[in-house]
Every structure is written in structure tokens, then in C-alpha cells.
C-alpha positions as CSV (number, residue, x, y, z in Angstrom):
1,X,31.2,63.7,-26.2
2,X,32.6,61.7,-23.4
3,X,36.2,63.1,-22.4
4,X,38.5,60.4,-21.9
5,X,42.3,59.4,-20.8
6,X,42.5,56.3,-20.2
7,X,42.0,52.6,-21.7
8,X,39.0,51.7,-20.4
9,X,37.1,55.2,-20.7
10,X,38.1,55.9,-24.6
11,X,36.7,51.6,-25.2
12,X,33.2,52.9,-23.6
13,X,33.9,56.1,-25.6
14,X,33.9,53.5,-28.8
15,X,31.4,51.8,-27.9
16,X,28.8,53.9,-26.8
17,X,29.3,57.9,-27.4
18,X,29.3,60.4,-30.0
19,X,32.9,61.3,-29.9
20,X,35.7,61.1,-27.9
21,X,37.8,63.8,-26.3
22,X,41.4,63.0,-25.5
23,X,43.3,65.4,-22.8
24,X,47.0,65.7,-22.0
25,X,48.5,63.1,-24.8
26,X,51.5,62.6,-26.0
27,X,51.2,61.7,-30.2
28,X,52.2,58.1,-29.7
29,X,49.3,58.1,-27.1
30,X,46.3,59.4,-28.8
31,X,47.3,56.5,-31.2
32,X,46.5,54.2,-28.7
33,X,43.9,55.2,-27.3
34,X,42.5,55.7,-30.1
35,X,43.0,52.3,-31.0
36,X,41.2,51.6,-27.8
37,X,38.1,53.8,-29.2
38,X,38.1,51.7,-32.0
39,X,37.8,48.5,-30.4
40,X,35.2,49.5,-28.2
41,X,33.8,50.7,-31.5
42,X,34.1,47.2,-33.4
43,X,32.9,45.5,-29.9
44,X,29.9,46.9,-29.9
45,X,29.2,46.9,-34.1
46,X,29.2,50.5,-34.5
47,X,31.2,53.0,-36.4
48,X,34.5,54.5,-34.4
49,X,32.8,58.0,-33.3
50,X,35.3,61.2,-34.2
51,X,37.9,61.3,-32.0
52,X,39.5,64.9,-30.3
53,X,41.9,66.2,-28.3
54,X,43.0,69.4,-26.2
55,X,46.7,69.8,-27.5
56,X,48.5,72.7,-25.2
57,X,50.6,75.0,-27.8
58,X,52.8,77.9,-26.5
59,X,54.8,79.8,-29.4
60,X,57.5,81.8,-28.2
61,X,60.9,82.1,-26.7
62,X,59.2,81.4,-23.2
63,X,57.1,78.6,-24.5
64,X,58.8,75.6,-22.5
65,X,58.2,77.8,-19.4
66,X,54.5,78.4,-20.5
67,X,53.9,74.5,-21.4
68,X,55.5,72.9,-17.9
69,X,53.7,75.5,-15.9
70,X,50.3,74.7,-17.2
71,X,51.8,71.5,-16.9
72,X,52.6,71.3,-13.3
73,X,49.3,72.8,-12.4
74,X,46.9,69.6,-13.8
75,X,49.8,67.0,-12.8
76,X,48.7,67.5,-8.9
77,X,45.5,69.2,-9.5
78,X,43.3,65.4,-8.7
79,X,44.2,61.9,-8.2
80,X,42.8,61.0,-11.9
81,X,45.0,63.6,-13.2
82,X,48.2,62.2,-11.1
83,X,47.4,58.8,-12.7
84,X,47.5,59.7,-16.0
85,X,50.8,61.5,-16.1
86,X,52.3,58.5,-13.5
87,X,51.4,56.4,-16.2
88,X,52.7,58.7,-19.1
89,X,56.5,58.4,-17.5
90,X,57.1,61.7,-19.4
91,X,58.9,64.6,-17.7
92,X,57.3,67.5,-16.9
93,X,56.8,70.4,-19.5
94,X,56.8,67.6,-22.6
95,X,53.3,66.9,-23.2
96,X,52.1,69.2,-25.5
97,X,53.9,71.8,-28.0
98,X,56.2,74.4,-27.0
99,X,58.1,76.1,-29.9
100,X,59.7,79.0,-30.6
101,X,59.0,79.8,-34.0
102,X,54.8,78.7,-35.4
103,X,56.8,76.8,-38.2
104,X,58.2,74.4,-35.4
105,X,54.5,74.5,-33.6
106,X,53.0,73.2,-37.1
107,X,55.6,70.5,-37.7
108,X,54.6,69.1,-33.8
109,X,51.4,69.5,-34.1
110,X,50.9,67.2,-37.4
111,X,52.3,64.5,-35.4
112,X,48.9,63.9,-33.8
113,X,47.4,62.4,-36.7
114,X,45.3,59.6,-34.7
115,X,43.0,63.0,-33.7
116,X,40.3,63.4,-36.2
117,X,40.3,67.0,-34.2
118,X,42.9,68.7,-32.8
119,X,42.6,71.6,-30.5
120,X,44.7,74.0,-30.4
121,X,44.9,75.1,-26.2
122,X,46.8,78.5,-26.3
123,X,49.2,79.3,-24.3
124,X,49.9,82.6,-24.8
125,X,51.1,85.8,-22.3
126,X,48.0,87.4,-24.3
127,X,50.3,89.9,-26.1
128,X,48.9,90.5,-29.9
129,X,52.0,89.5,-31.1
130,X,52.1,86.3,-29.2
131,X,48.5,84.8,-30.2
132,X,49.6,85.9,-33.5
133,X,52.3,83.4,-33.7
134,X,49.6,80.6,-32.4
135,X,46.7,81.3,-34.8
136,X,49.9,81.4,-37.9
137,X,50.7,77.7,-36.4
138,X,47.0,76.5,-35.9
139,X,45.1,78.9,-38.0
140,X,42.8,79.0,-41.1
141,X,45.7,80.4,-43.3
142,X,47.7,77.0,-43.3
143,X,45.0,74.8,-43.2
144,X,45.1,73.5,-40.0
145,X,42.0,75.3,-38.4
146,X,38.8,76.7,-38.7
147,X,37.3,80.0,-39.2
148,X,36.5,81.1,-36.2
149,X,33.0,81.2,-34.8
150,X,31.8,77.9,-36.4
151,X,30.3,75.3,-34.5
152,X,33.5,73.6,-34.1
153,X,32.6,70.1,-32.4
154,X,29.2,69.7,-34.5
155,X,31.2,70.3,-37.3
156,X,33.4,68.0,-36.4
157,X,31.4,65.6,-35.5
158,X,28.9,66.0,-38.9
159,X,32.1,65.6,-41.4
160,X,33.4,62.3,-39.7
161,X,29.8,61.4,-40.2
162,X,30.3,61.8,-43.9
163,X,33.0,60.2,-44.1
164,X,35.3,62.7,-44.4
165,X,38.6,62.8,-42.4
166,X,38.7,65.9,-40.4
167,X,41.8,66.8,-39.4
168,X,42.3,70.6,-38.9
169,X,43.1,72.2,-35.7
170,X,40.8,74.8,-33.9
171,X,42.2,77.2,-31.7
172,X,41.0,77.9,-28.2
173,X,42.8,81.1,-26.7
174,X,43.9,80.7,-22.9
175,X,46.6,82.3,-20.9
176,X,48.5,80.8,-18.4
177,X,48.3,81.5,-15.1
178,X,44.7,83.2,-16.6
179,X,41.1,82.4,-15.6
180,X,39.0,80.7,-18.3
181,X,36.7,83.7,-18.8
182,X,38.7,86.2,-18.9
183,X,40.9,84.2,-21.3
184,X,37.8,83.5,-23.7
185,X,37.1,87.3,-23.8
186,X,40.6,88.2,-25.0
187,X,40.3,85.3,-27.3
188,X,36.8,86.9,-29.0
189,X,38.9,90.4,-29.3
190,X,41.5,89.0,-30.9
191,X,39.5,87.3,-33.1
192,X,41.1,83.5,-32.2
């Protein structure tokens, strides 16, 4: 998978990788580039490779807070990342999903239908309660996800290879402000 944000990355993404992975995209975005995936796709006479993408979700009455902080952290973390949300021209704490109720989350997250993949990026205060709301609005239950401890990307990857459109989320559990492992292990005891 070659992770990608801009133009030129997701037309070599197209034309020469497995799959794609999209980061920090807005709906109308991910539609474009992966427009972009698909023309470097047709360019080079191969089939457009699965296209993914990190979407961060926060589900609760602090989620706007949750969203622009994780936000704010990746807009000034590197010069590539600066770029990309320069570009963007959206205010802070907007790209992404930040709802209060998982109803809400679900409605905003089927708006990235150019991902063949989304994932789900928790944002959560790691409360039971709280990751509860984000596996209702990306979990196996409604559709949108699947079963936890699959081989999510090579599943991915083998049902766009049979054709088949693959768009159900997967949830990945991470809280803000949170390192990654720690994050993962409260994930795996949740069961997310």
C-alpha cells in the first residue's frame, strides 16, 4: 500500500501499487483523488488498485474538541502535513467526523463513498461507554465494519480483487492525547 495525499502520489499509487491509503480527507476529496488513482491506473493499463482511508471519528458531546485537537496536532506536526491542510482551506476541527449521537457518525461517514475502505480512527476518552458509541457507528452490527481480528487490509485488498465493492468501515481504537500502544491495548480489551 503506498499512503498518499496528494495528486501526484495517489496517480503513482494508480499506476504502480497495490492499494492506496488516503489520510486526512475531506468526502469531496477522497473523490478526487481517487479520481487521480484512477488515472494513474488507466495510464499505465492496469486495474485501479483498492483505495482506503484513515477517517478520524469522535462520538460524544466533546467530539468537536476531540476531532480539532487531533487535528491541530498533524496540521503543524511536518511541512508535508502543513501542505496538505493549506491546500484543504478547511478550518480546523472539520476534517473528519465529530458527532454526538453514532446515528449522526453513520450518516457522515457514508459520505465517503469514493473509499473502497474506510477506517474508522477512534477518537475516544477510552471510557467503555464512549468506544461503545464508535463501534455502534462503525461496527459489525450496522454493516459498516468488520469482525474484529480479521486481516483487514488483505481482505480488503482480495475482495476488490474479485470484483466486489468493499465498502465497510473497520475500526481502529485510539485516544487522543494517547500513545499508539497503549491505545491499541485498550482497543484489544475492549474488543474494537
Amino acid at each position: 500500500l503506498l499512503g498518499a495525499m496528494g495528486p501526484r502520489m495517489c496517480a503513482f499509487g494508480g499506476e504502480a501499487w497495490d492499494g492506496v491509503f488516503l489520510n486526512w480527507m475531506t468526502p469531496e476529496l477522497a473523490a478526487e483523488r481517487r479520481a487521480q488513482v484512477e488515472a494513474g491506473a488507466k495510464e499505465a493499463g492496469r486495474e485501479t488498485p483498492p483505495v482506503f482511508g484513515y477517517v478520524r471519528t469522535a462520538v460524544a458531546v466533546d467530539a468537536a474538541e476531540r476531532l480539532k485537537k487531533e487535528e491541530s496536532f498533524y496540521r503543524d506536526r511536518h511541512p508535508d502535513y502543513r501542505n496538505h491542510f493549506s491546500r484543504l482551506e478547511e478550518p480546523v476541527g472539520t476534517v473528519g467526523v465529530a458527532a454526538q449521537e453514532p446515528g449522526e457518525a453513520q450518516s457522515e461517514l457514508s459520505r465517503y463513498r469514493a473509499l473502497d475502505t474506510v477506517v474508522v480512527r477512534a477518537l475516544a476518552s477510552g471510557t467503555i461507554e464512549e468506544m461503545g458509541k464508535l463501534a455502534e457507528a462503525a461496527g459489525p452490527d450496522n454493516g459498516n465494519a468488520l469482525p474484529c481480528g480479521e486481516p483487514r487490509l488483505a481482505q480488503g485488498v482480495k475482495a476488490r480483487r474479485r470484483g466486489a465493492h468493499h465498502d465497510r468501515a473497520v475500526l481502529e481504537g485510539h485516544r487522543v492525547g494517547q500513545p499508539h500502544d497503549a491505545a491499541r491495548r485498550d482497543a484489544d480489551v475492549l474488543g474494537v
